[in-house]
Gaussian input, Z-matrix of N, CA and C with variables (Angstrom, degrees):
# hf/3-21g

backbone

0 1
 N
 C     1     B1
 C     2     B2     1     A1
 N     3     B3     2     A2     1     D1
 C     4     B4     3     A3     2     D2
 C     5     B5     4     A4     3     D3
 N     6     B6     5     A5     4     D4
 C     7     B7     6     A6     5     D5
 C     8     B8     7     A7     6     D6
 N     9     B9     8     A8     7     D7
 C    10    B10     9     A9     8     D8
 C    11    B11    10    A10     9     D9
 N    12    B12    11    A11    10    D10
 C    13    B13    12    A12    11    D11
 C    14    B14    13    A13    12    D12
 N    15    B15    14    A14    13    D13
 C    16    B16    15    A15    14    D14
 C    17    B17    16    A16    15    D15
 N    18    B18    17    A17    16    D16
 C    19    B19    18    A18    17    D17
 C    20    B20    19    A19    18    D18
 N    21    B21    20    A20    19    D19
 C    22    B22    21    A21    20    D20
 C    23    B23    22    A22    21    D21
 N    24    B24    23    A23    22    D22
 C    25    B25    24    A24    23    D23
 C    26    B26    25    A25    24    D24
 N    27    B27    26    A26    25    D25
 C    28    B28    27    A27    26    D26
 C    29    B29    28    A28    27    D27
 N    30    B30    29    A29    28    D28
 C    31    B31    30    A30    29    D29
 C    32    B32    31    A31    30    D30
 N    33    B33    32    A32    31    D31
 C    34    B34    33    A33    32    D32
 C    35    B35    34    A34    33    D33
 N    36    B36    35    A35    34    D34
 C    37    B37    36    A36    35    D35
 C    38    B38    37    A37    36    D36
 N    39    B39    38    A38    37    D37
 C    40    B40    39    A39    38    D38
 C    41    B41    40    A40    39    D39
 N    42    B42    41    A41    40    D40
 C    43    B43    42    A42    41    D41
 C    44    B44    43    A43    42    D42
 N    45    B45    44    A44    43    D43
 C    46    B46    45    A45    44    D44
 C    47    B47    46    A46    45    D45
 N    48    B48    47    A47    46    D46
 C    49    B49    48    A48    47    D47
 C    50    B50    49    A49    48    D48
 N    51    B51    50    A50    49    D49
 C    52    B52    51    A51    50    D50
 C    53    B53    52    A52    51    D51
 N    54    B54    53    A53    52    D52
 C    55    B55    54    A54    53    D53
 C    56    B56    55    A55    54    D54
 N    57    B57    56    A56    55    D55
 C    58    B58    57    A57    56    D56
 C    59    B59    58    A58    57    D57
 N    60    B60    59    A59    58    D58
 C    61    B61    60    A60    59    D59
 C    62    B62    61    A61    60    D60
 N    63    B63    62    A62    61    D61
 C    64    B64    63    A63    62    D62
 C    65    B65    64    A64    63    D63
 N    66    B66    65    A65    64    D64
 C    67    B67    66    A66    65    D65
 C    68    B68    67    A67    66    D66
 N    69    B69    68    A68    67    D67
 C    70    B70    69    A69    68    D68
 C    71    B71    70    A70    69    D69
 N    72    B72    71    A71    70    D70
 C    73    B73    72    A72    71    D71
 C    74    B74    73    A73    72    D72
 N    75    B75    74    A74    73    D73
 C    76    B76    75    A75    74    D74
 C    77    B77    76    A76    75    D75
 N    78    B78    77    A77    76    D76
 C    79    B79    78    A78    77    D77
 C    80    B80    79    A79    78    D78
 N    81    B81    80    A80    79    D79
 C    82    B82    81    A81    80    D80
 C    83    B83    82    A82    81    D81
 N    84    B84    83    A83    82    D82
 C    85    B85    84    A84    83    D83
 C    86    B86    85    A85    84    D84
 N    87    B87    86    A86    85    D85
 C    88    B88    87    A87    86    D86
 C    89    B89    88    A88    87    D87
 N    90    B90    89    A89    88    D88
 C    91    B91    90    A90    89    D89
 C    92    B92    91    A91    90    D90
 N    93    B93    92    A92    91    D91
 C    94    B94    93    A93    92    D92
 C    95    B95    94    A94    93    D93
 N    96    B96    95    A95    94    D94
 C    97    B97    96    A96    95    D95
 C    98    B98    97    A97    96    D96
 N    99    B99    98    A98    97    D97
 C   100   B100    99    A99    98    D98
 C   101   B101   100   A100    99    D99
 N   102   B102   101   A101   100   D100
 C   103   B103   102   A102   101   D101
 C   104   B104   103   A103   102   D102
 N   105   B105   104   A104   103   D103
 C   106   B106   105   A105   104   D104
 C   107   B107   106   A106   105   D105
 N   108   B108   107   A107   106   D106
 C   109   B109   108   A108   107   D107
 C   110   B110   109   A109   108   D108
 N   111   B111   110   A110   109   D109
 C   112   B112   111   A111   110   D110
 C   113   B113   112   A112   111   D111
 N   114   B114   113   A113   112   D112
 C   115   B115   114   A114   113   D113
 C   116   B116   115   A115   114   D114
 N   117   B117   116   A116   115   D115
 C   118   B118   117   A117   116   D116
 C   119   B119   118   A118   117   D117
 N   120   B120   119   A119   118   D118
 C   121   B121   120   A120   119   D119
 C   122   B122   121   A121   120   D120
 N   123   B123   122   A122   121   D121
 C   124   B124   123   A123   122   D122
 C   125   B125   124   A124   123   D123
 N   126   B126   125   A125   124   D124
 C   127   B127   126   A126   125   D125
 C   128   B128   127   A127   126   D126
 N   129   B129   128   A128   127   D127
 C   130   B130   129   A129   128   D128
 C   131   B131   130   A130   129   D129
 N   132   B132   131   A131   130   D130
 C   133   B133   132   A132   131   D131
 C   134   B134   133   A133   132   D132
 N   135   B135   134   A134   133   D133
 C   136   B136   135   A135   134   D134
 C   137   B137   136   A136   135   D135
 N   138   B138   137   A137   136   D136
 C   139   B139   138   A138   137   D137
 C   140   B140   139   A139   138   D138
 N   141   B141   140   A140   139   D139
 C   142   B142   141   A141   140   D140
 C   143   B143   142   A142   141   D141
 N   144   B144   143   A143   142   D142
 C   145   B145   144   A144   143   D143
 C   146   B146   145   A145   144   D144
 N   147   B147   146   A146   145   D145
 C   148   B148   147   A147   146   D146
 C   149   B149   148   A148   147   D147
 N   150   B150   149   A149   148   D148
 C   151   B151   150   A150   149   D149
 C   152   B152   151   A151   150   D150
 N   153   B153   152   A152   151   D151
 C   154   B154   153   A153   152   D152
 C   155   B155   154   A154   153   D153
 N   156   B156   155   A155   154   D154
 C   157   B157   156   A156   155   D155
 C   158   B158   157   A157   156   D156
 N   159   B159   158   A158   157   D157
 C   160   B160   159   A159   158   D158
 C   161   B161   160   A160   159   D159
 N   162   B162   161   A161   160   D160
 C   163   B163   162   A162   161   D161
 C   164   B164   163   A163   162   D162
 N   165   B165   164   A164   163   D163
 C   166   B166   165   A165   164   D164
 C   167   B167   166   A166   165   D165
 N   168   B168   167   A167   166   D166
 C   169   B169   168   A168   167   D167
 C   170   B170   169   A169   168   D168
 N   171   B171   170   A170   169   D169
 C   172   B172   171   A171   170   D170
 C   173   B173   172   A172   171   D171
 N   174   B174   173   A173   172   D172
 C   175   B175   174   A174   173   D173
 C   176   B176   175   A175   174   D174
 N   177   B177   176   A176   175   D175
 C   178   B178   177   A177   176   D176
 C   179   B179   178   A178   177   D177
 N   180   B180   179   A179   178   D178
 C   181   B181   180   A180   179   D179
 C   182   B182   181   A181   180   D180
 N   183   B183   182   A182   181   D181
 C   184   B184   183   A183   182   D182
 C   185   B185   184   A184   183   D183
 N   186   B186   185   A185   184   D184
 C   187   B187   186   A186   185   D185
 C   188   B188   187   A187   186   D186
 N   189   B189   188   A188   187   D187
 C   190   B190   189   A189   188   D188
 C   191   B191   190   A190   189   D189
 N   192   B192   191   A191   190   D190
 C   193   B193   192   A192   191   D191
 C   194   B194   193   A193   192   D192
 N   195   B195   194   A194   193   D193
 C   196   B196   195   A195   194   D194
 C   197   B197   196   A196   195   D195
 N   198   B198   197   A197   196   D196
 C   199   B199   198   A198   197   D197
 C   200   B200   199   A199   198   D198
 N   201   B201   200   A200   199   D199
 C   202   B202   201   A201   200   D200
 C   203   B203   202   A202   201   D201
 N   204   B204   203   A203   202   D202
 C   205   B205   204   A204   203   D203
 C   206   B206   205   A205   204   D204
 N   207   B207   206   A206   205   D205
 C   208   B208   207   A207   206   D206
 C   209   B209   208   A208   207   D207
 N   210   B210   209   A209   208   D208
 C   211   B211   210   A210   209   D209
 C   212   B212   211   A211   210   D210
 N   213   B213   212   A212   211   D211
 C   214   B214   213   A213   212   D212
 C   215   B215   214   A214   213   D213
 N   216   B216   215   A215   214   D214
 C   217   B217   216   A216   215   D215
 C   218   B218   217   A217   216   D216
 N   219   B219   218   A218   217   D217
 C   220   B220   219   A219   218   D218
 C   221   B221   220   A220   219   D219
 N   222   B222   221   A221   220   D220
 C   223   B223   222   A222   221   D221
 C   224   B224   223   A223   222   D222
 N   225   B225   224   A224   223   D223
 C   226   B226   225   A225   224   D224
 C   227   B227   226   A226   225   D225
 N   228   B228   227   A227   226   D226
 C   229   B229   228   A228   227   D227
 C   230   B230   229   A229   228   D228
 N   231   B231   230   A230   229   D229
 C   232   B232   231   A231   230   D230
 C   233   B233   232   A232   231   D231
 N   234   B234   233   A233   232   D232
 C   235   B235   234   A234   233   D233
 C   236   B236   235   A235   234   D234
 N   237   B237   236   A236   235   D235
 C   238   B238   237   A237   236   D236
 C   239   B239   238   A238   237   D237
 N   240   B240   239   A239   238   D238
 C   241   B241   240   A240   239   D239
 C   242   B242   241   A241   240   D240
 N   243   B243   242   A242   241   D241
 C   244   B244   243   A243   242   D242
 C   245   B245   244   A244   243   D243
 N   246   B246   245   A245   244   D244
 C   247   B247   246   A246   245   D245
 C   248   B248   247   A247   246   D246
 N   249   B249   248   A248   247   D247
 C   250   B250   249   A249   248   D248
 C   251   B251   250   A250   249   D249
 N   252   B252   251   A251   250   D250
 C   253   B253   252   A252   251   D251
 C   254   B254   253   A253   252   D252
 N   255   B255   254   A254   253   D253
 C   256   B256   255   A255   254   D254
 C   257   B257   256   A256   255   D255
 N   258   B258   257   A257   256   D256
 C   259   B259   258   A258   257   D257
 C   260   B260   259   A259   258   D258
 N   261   B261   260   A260   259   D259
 C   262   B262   261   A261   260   D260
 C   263   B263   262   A262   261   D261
 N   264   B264   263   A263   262   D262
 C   265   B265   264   A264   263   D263
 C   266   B266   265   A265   264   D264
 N   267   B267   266   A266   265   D265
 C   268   B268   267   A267   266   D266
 C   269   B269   268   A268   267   D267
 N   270   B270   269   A269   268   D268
 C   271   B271   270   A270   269   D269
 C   272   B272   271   A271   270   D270
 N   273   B273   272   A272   271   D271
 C   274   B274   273   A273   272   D272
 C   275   B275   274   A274   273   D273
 N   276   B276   275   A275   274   D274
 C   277   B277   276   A276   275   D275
 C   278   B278   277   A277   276   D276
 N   279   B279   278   A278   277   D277
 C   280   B280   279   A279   278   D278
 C   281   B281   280   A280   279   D279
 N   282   B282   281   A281   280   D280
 C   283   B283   282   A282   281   D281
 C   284   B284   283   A283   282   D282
 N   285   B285   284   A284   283   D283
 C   286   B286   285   A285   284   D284
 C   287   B287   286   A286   285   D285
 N   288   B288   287   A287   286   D286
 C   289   B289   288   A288   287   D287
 C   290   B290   289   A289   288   D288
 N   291   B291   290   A290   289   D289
 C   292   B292   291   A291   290   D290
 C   293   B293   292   A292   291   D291
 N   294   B294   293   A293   292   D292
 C   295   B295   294   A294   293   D293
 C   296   B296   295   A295   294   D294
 N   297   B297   296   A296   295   D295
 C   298   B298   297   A297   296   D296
 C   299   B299   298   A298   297   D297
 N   300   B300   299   A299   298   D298
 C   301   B301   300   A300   299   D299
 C   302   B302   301   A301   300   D300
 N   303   B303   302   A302   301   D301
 C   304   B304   303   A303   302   D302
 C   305   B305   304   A304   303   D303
 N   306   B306   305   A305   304   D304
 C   307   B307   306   A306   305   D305
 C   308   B308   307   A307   306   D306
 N   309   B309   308   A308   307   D307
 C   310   B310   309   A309   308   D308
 C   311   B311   310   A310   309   D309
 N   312   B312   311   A311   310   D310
 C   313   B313   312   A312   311   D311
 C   314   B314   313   A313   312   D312
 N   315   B315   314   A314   313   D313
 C   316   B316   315   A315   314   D314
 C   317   B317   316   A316   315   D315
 N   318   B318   317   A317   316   D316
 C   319   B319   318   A318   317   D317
 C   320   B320   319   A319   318   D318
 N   321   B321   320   A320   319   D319
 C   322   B322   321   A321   320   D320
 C   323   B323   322   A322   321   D321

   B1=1.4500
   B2=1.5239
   B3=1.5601
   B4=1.5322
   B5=1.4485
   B6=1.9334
   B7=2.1129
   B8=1.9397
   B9=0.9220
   B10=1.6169
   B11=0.9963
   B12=1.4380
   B13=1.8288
   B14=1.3841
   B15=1.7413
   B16=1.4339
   B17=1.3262
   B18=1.0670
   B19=1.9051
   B20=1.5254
   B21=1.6019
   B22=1.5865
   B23=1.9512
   B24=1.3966
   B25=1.2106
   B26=1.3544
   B27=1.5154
   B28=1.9598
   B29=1.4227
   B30=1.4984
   B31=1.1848
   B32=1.4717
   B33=1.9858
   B34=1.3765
   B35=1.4546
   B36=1.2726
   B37=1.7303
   B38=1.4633
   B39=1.3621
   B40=1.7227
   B41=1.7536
   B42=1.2582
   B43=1.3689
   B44=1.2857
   B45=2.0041
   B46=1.0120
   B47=1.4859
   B48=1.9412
   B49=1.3353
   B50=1.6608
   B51=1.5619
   B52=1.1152
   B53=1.3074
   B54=1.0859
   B55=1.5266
   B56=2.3901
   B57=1.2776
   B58=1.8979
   B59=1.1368
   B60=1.0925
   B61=1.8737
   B62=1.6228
   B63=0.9901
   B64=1.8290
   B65=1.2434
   B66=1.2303
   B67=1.4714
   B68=1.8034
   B69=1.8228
   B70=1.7430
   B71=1.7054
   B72=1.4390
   B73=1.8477
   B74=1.8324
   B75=1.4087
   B76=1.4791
   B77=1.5872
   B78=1.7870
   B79=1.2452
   B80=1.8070
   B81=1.6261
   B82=1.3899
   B83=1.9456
   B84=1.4676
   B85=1.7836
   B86=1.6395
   B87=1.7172
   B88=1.4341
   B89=1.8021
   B90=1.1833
   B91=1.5491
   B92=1.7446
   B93=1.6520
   B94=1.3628
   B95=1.5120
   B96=1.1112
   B97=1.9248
   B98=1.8561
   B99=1.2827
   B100=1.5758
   B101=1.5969
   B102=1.2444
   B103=1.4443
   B104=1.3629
   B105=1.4245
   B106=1.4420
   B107=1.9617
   B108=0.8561
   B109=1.8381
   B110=1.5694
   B111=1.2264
   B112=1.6900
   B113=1.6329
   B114=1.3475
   B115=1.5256
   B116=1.6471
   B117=0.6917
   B118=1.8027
   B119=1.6031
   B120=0.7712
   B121=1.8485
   B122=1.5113
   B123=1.2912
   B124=2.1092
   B125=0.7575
   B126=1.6505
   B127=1.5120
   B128=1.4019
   B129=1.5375
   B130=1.6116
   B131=1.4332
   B132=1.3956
   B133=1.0332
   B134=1.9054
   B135=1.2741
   B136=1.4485
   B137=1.5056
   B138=1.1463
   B139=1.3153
   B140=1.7693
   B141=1.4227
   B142=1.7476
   B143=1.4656
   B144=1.5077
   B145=1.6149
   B146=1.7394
   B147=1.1998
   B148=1.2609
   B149=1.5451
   B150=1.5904
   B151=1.4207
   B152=1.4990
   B153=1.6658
   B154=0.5620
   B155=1.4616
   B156=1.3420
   B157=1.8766
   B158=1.8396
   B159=1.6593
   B160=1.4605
   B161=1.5422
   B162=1.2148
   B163=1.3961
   B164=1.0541
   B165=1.5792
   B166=1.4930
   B167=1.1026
   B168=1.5146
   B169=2.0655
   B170=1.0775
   B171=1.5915
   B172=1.3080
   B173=1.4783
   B174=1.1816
   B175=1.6709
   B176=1.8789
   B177=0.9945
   B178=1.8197
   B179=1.5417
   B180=1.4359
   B181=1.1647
   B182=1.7373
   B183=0.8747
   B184=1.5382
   B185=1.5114
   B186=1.2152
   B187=1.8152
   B188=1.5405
   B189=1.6242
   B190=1.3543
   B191=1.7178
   B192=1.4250
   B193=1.4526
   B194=1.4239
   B195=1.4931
   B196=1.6934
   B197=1.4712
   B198=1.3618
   B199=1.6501
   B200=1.7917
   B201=1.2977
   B202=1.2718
   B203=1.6877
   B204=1.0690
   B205=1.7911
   B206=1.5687
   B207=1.3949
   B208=1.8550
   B209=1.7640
   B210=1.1850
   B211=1.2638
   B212=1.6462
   B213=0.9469
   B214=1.5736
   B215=1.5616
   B216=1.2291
   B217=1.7852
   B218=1.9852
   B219=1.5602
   B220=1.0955
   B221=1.6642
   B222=1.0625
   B223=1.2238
   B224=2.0284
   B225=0.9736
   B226=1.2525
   B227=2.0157
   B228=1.5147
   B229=1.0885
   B230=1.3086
   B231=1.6223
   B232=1.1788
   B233=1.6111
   B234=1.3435
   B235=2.0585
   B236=1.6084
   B237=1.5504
   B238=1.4773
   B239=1.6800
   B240=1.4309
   B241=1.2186
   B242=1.6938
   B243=1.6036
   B244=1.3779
   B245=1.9366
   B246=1.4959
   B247=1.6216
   B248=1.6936
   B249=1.1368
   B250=1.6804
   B251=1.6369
   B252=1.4424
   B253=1.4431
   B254=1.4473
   B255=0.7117
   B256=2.0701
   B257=1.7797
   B258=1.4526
   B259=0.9467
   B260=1.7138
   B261=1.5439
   B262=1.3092
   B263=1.7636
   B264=1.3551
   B265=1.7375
   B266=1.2287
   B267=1.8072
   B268=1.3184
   B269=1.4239
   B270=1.3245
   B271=1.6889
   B272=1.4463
   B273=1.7618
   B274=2.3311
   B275=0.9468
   B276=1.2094
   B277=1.4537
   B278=1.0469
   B279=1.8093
   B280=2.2770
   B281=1.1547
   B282=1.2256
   B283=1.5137
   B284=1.6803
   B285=0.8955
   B286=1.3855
   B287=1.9257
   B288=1.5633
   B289=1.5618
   B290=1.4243
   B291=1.4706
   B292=1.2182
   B293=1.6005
   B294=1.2741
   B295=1.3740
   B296=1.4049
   B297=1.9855
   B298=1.3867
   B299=1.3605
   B300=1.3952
   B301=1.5621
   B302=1.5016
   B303=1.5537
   B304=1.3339
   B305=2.1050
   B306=1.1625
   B307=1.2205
   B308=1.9888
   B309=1.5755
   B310=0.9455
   B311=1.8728
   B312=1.7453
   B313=1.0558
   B314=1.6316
   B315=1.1547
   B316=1.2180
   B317=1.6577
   B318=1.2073
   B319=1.1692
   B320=2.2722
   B321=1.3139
   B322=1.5590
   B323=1.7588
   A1=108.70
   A2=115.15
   A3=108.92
   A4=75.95
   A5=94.68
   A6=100.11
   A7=96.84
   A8=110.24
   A9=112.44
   A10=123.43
   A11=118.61
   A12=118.18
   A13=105.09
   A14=133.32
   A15=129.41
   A16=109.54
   A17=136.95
   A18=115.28
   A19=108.40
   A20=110.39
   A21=112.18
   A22=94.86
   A23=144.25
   A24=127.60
   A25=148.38
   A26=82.05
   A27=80.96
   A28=100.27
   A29=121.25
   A30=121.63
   A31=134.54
   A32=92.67
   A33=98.69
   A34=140.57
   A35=119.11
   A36=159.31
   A37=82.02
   A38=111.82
   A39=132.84
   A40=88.32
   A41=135.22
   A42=110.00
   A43=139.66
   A44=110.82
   A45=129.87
   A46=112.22
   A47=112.23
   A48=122.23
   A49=108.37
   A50=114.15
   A51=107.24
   A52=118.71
   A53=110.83
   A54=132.42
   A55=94.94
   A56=83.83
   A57=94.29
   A58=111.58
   A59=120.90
   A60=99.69
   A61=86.34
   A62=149.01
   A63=135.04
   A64=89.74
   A65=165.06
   A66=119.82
   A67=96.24
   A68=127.07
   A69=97.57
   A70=98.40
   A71=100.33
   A72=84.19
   A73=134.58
   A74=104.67
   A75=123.61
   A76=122.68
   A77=100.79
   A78=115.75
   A79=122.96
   A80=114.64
   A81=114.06
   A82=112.58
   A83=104.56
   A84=94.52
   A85=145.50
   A86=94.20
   A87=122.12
   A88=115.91
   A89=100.16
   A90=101.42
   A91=114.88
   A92=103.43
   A93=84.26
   A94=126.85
   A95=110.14
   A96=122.74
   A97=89.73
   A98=95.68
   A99=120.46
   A100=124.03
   A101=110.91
   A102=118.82
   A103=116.35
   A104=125.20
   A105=123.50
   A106=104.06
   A107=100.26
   A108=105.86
   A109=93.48
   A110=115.68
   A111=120.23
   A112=124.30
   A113=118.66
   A114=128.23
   A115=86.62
   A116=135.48
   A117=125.46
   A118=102.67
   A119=106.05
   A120=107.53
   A121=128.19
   A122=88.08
   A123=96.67
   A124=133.23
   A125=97.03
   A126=119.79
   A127=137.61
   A128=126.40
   A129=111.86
   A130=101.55
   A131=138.38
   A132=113.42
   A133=130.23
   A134=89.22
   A135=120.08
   A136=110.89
   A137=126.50
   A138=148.35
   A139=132.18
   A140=105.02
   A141=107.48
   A142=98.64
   A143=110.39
   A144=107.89
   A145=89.16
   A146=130.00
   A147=138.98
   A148=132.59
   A149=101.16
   A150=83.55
   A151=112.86
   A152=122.32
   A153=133.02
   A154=121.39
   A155=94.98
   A156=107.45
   A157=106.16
   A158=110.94
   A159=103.14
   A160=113.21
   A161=138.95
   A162=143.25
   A163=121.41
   A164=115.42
   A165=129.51
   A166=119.40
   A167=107.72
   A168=116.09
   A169=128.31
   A170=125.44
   A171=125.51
   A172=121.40
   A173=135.04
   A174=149.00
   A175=85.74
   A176=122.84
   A177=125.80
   A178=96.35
   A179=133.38
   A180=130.01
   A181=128.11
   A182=80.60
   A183=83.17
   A184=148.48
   A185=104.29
   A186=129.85
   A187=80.25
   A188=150.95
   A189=160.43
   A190=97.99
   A191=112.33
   A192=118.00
   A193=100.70
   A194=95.24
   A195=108.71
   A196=140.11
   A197=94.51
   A198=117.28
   A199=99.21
   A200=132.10
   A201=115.07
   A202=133.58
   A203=103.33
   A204=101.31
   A205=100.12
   A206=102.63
   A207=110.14
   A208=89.13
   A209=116.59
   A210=146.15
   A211=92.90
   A212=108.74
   A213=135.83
   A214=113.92
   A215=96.88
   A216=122.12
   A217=85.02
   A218=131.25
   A219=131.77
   A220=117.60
   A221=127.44
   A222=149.44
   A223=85.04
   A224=130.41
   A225=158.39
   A226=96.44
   A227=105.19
   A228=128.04
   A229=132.37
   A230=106.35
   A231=106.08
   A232=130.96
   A233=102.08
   A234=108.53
   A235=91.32
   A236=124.39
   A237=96.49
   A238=95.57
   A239=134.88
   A240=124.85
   A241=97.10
   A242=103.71
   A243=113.20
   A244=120.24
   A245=81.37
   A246=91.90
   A247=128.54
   A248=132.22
   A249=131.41
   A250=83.23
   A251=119.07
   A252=117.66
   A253=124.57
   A254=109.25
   A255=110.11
   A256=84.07
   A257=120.77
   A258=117.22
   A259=150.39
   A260=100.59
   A261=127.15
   A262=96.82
   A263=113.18
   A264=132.57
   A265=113.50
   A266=120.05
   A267=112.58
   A268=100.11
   A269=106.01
   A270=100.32
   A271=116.25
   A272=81.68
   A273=84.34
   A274=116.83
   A275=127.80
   A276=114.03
   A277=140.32
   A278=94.12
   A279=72.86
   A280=131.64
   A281=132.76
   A282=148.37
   A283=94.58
   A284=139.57
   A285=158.71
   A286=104.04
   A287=98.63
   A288=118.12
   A289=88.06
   A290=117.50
   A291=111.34
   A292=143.93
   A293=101.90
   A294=117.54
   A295=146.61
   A296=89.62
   A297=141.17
   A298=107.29
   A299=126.12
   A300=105.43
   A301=112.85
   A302=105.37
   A303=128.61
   A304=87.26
   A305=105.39
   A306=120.52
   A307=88.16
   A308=106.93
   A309=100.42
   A310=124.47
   A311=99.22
   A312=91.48
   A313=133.58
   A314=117.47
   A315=139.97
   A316=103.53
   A317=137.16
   A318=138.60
   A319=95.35
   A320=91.93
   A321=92.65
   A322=114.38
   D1=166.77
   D2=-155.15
   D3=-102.17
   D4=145.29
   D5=-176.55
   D6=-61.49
   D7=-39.17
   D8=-170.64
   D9=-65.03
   D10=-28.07
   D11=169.84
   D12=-99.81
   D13=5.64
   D14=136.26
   D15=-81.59
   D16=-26.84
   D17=174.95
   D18=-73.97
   D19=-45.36
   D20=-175.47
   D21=-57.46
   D22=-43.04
   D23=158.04
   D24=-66.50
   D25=-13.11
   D26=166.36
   D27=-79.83
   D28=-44.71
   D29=-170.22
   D30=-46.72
   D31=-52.58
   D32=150.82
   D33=-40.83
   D34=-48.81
   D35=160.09
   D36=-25.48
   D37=-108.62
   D38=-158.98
   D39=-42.79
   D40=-51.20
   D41=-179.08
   D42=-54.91
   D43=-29.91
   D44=176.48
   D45=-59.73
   D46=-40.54
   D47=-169.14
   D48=-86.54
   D49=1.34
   D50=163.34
   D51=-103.96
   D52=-21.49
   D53=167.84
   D54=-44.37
   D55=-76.43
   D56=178.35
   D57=-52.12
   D58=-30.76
   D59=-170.34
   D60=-97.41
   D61=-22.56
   D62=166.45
   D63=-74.04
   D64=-50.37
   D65=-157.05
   D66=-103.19
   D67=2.15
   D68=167.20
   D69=-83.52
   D70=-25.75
   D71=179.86
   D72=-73.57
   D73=-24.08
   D74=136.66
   D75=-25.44
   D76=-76.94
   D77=-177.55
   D78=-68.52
   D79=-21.31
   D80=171.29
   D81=-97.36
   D82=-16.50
   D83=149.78
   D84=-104.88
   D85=14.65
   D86=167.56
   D87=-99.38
   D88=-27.16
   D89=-177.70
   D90=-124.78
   D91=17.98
   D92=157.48
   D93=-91.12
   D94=-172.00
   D95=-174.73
   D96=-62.66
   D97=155.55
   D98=-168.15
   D99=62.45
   D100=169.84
   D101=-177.17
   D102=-92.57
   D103=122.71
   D104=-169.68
   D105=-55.20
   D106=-52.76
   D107=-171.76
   D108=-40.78
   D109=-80.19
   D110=177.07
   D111=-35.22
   D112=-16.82
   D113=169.24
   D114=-97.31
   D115=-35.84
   D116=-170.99
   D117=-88.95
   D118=-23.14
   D119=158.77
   D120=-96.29
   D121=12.16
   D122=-172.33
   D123=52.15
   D124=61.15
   D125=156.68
   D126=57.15
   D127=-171.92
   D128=-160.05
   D129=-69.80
   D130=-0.90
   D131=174.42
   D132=-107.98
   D133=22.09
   D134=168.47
   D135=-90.48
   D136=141.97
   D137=169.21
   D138=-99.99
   D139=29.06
   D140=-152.69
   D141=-53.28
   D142=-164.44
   D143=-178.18
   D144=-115.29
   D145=151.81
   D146=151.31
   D147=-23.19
   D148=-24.94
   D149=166.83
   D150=-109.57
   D151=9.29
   D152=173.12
   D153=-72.23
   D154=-48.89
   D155=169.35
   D156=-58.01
   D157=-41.29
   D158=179.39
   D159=-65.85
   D160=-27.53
   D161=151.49
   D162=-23.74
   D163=-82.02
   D164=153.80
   D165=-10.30
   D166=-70.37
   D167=-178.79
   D168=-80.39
   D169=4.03
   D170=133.52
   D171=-105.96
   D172=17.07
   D173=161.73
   D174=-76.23
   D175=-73.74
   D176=-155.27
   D177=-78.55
   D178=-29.50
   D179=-144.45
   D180=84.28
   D181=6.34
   D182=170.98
   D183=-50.29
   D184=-14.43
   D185=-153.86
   D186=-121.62
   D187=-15.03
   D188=154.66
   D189=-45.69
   D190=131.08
   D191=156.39
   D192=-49.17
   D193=159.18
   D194=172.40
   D195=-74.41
   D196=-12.61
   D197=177.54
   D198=-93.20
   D199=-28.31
   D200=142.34
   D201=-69.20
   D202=-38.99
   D203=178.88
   D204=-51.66
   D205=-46.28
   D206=177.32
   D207=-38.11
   D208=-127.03
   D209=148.35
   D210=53.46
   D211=-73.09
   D212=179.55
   D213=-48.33
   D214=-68.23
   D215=-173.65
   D216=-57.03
   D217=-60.57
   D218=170.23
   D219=-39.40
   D220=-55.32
   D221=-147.04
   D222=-84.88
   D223=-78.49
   D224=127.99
   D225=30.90
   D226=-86.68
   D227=154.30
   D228=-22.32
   D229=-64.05
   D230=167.72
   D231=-62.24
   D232=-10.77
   D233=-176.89
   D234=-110.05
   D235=30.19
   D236=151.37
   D237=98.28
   D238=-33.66
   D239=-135.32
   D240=-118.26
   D241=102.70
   D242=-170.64
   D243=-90.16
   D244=32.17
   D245=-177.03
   D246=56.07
   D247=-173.56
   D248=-143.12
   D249=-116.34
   D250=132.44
   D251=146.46
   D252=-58.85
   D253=160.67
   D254=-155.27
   D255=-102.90
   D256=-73.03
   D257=159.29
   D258=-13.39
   D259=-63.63
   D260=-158.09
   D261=-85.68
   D262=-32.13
   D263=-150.34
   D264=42.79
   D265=55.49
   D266=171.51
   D267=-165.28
   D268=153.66
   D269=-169.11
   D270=-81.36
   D271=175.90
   D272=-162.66
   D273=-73.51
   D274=-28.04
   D275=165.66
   D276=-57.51
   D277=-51.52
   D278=158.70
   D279=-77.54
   D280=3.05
   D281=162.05
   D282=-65.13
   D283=-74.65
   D284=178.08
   D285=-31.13
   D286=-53.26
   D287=-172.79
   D288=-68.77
   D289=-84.02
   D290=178.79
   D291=-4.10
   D292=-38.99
   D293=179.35
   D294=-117.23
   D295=3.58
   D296=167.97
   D297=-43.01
   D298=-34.86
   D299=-167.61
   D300=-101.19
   D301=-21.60
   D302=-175.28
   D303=-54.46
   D304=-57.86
   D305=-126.36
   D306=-78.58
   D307=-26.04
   D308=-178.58
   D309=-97.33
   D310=-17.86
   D311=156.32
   D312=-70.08
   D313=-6.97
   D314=-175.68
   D315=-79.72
   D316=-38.26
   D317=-155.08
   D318=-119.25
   D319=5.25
   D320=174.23
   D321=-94.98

């Protein structure tokens, strides 16, 4: 087989499988039980006020049909930018960076 129409298919390949795991990981933190705004406000045992939650869901996009948040969350992805920990209040990458050396001395 020609090496070039096996790299142009692996290549394809690994894109397709990144392609799938961004839209099941999309699809299992868009469609589980509860409301994203209310986990980004800490949860059922928070009390925010209503327009506070409406803030939230147009701050993230939230109040957006889902075939745009897709779109977005894709779009998003593709420039590198793995969005804000809800938790942490700081984005994943440096959460991710942060913990980069640990993670690799660990696997040396």
């Amino acid at each position: 087989m020609n090496p070039l129409r096996l790299i142009l298919r692996r290549l394809l390949s690994g894109i397709g499988v990144l392609w799938g795991a961004a839209t099941l990981t999309f699809l299992a933190i868009n469609l589980s039980a509860g409301d994203p705004a209310m986990a980004i406000l800490g949860g059922p045992g928070a009390n925010p006020s209503a327009e506070l939650i409406a803030q939230v869901r147009a701050e993230y996009g939230l109040d957006q049909p889902l075939i745009v948040q897709y779109g977005q969350y894709l779009g998003r992805l593709a420039q590198g930018d793995l969005g804000d920990s809800y938790n942490l209040r700081r984005p994943v990458g440096q959460v991710i960076s942060g913990q980069l050396g640990a993670t690799v001395q660990l696997s040396l």
